[in-house]
VOGU-424946 format. One record per residue: residue number from 1; x, y, z of N, C-alpha, C in turn; residue in one letter. Coordinates in Angstrom, 3 decimals. Layout:
{seq=NUM npx=X npy=Y npz=Z capx=X capy=Y capz=Z cpx=X cpy=Y cpz=Z type=A}
...
! end
This chain:
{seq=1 npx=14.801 npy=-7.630 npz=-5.453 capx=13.579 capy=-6.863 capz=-5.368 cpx=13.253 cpy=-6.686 cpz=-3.881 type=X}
{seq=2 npx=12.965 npy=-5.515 npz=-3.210 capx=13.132 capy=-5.444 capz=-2.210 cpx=11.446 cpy=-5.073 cpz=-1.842 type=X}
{seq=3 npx=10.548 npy=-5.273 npz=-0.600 capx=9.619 capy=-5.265 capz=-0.053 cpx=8.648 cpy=-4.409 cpz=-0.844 type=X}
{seq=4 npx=9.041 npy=-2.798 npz=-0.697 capx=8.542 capy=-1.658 capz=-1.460 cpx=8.260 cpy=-2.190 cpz=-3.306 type=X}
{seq=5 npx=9.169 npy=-2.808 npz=-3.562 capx=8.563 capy=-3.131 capz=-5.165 cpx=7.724 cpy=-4.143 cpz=-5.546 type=X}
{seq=6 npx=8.423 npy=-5.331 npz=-4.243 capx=7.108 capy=-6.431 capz=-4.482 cpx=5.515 cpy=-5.970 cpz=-3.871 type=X}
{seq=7 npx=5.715 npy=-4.659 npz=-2.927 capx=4.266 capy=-4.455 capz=-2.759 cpx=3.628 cpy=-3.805 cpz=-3.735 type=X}
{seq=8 npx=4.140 npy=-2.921 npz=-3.926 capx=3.552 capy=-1.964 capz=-5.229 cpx=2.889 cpy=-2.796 cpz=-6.400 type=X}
{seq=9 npx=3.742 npy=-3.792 npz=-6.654 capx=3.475 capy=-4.799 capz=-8.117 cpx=2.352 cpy=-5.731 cpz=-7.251 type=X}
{seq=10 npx=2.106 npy=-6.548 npz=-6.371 capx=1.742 capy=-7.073 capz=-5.908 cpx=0.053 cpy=-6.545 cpz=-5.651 type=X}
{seq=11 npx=-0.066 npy=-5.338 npz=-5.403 capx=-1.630 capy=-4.298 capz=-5.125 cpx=-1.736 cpy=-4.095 cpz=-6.339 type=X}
{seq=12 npx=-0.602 npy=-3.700 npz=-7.665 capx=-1.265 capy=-3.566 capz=-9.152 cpx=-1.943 cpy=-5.137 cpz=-9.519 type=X}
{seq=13 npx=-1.428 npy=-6.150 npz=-9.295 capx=-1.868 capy=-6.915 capz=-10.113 cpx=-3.462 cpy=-7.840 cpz=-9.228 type=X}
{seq=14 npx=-3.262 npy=-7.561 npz=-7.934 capx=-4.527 capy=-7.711 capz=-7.550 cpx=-5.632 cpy=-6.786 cpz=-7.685 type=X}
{seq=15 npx=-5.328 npy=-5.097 npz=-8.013 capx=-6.086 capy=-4.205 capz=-8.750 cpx=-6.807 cpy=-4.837 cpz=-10.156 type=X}
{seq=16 npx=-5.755 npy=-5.902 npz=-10.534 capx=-6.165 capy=-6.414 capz=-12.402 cpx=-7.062 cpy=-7.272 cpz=-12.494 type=X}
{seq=17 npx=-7.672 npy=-7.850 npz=-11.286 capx=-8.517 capy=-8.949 capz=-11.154 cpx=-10.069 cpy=-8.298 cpz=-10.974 type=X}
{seq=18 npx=-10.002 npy=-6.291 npz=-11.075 capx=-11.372 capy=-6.278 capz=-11.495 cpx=-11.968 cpy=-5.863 cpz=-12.416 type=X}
{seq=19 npx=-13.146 npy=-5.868 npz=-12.505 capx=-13.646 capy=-6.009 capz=-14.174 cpx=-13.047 cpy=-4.380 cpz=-14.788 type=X}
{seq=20 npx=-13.209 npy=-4.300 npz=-16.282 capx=-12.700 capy=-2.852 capz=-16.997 cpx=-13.482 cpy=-2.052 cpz=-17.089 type=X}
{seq=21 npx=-13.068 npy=-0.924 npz=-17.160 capx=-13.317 capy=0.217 capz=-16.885 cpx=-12.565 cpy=1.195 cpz=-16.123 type=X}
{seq=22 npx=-13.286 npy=2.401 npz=-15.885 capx=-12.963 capy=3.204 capz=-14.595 cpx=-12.864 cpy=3.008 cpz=-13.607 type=X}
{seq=23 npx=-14.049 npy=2.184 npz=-12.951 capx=-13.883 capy=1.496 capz=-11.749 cpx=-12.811 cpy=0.607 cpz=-11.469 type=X}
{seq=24 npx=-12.133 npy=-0.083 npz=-12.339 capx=-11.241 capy=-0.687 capz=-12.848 cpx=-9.874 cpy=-0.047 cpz=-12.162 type=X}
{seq=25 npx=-10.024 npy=0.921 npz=-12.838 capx=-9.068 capy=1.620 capz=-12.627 cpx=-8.584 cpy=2.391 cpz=-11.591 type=X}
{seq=26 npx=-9.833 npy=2.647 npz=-10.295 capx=-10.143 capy=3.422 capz=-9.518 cpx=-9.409 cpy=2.488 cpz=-8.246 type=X}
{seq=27 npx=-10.260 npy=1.200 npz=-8.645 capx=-9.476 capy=0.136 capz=-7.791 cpx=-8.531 cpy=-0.527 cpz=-7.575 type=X}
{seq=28 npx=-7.110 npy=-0.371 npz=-9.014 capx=-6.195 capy=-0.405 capz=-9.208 cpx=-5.291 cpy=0.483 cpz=-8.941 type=X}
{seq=29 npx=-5.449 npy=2.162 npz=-9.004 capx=-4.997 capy=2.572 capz=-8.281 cpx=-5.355 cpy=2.401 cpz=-6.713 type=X}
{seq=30 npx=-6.233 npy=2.187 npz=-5.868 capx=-5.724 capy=2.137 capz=-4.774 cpx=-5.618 cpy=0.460 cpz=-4.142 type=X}
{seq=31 npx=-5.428 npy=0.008 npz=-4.898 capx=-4.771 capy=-1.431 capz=-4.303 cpx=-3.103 cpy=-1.210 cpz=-4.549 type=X}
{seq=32 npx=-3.092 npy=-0.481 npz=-5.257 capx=-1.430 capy=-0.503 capz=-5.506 cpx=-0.494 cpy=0.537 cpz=-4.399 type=X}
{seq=33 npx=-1.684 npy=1.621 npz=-4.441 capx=-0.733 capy=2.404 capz=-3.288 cpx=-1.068 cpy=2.058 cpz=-1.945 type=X}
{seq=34 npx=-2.236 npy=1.099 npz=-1.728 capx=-2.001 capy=0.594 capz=-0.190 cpx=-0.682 cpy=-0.630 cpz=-0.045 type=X}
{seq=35 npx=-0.400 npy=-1.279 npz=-1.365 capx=0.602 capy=-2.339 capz=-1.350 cpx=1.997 cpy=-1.814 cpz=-1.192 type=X}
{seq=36 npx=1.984 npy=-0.280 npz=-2.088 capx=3.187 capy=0.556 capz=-1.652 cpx=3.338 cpy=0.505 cpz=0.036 type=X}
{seq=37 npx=2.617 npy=1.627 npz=0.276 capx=2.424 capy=1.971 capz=1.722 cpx=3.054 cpy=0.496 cpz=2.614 type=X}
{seq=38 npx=2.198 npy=-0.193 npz=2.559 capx=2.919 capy=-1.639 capz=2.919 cpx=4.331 cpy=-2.411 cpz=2.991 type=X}
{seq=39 npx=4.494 npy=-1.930 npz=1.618 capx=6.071 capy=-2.165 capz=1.061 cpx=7.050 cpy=-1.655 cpz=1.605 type=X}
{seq=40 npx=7.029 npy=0.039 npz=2.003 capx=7.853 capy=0.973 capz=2.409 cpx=7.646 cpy=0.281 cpz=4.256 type=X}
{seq=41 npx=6.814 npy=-0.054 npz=4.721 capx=6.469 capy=-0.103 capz=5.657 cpx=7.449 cpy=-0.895 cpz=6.762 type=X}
{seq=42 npx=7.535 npy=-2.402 npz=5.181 capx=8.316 capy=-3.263 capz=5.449 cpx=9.680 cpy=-2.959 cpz=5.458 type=X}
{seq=43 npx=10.013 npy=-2.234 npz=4.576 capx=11.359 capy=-2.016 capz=4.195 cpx=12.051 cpy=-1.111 cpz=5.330 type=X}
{seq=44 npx=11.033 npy=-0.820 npz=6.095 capx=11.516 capy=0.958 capz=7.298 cpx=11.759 cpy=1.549 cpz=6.561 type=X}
{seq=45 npx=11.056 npy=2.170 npz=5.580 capx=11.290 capy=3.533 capz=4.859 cpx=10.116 cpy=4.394 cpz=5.550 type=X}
{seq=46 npx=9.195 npy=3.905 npz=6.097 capx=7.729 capy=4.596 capz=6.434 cpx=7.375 cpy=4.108 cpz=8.144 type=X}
{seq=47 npx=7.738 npy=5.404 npz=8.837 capx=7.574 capy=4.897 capz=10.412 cpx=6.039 cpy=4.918 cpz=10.296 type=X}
{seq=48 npx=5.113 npy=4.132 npz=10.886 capx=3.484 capy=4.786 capz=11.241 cpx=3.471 cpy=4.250 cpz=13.026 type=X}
{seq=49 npx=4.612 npy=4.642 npz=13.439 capx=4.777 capy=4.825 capz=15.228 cpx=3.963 cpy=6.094 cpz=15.298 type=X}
{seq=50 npx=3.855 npy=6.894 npz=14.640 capx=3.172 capy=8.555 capz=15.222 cpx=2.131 cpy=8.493 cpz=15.389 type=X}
{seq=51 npx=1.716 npy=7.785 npz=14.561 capx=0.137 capy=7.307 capz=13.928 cpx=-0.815 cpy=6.571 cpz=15.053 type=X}
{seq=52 npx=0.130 npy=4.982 npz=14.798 capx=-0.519 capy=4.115 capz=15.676 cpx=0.235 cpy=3.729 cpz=17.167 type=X}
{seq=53 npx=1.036 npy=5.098 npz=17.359 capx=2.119 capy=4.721 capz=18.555 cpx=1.292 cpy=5.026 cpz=19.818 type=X}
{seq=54 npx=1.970 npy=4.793 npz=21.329 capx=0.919 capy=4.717 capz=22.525 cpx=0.907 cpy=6.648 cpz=22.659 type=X}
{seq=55 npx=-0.276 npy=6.640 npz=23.059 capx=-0.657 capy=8.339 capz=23.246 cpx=-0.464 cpy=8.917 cpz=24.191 type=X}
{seq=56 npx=-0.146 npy=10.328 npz=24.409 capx=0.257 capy=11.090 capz=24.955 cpx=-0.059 cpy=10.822 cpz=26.874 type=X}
{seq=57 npx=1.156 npy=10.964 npz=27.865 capx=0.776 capy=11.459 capz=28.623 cpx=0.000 cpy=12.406 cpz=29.204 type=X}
{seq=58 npx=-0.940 npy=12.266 npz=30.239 capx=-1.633 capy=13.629 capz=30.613 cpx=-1.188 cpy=14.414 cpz=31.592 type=X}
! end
């Protein structure tokens, strides 16, 4: 199991720890795709150098 799957599973099941419903659900999806994001992050599938890299010469 490589980084990207243990994050993904890892943000679903801390998504499961809140109460049911929609909200529920609202917060499960995005605990899971920040754990993705994370996952890929680890794995170097997802550069965020562009993002948070040093800024432009003037």
């Amino acid at each position: 199991m490589n980084a990207t799957q243990t994050g993904i599973i890892s943000g679903l099941v801390l998504g499961l720890a809140a109460t049911q419903g929609f909200i529920a659900f609202l917060i499960t999806l995005a605990v899971g795709v920040i754990g993705l994001v994370v996952g890929r992050v680890l794995d170097g599938a997802l550069d965020l150098s562009d993002l948070f890299g040093k800024g432009r010469d003037r």
